[in-house]
C-alpha angles and dihedrals in degrees: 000000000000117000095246093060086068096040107028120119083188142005127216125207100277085054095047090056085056084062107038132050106210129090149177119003096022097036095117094170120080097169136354106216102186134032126167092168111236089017111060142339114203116186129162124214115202107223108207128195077245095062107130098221089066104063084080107026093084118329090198099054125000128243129169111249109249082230093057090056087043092060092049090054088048099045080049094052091053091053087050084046089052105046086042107049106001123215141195117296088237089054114124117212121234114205117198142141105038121164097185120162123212095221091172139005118261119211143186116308096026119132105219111220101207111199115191121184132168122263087172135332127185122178092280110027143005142190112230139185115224129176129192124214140180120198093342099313124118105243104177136331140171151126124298135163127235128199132186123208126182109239085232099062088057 
């Protein structure tokens, strides 16, 4: 685990991409702005008009996939699991069980405030709430578990 996962305050995109596995085109996290490890997680996405996900959803008007904001809750919740319970840098992390609501549409040139807190974590999972807002309106929220597996027990 690299030393700024146990000491950030934030995190910007480079060290982001030393948390997280995914990347273009499924990187949904520029920047995490506040972390208190065990307590809340808070990271923005710039949604830009060139956003790939937009040439078919809808090209008369563009809309950001629900998935898309899903994935964003979900690559936030690993940085919280992380800095909470840390796990071994090989770990894959399951997502299941989330109950998320779409409360507004979310269009191009938004910045996405992702909020992750703890429901409940043990050493290995966790089921988190995570909400989604854009200028201070609540976009979407919701519960979701989080398991982490180490690549050699496959």
């Amino acid at each position: 685990m690299p030393p700024e996962r146990q000491v950030a305050e934030s995190l910007d995109f480079e060290a982001l991409k030393a948390c997280i596995s995914q990347r273009f085109p499924f990187l949904m996290l520029d920047r995490v702005t506040s972390i208190i490890p065990g307590e809340r997680i808070v990271a923005i996405k710039n949604l830009t008009g060139n956003e790939w996900f937009y040439q078919g959803h809808f090209p008369a008007k563009a809309v950001t996939p629900g998935a898309m904001m899903l994935e964003a809750i979900a690559q936030a919740g690993i940085i919280f699991f992380q800095f909470c319970a840390p796990q071994r840098e090989d770990s894959t992390y399951l997502l299941g069980g989330a109950k998320v609501r779409f409360l507004a549409p979310v269009f191009p040139g938004s910045q996405l405030t992702i909020t992750i807190t703890p429901v409940k974590v043990i050493s290995n999972a966790g089921i988190l709430n995570g909400e989604i807002s854009v200028d201070g309106q609540i976009v979407a929220k919701g519960e979701f578990a989080l398991a982490a597996k180490s690549n050699d027990t496959w």
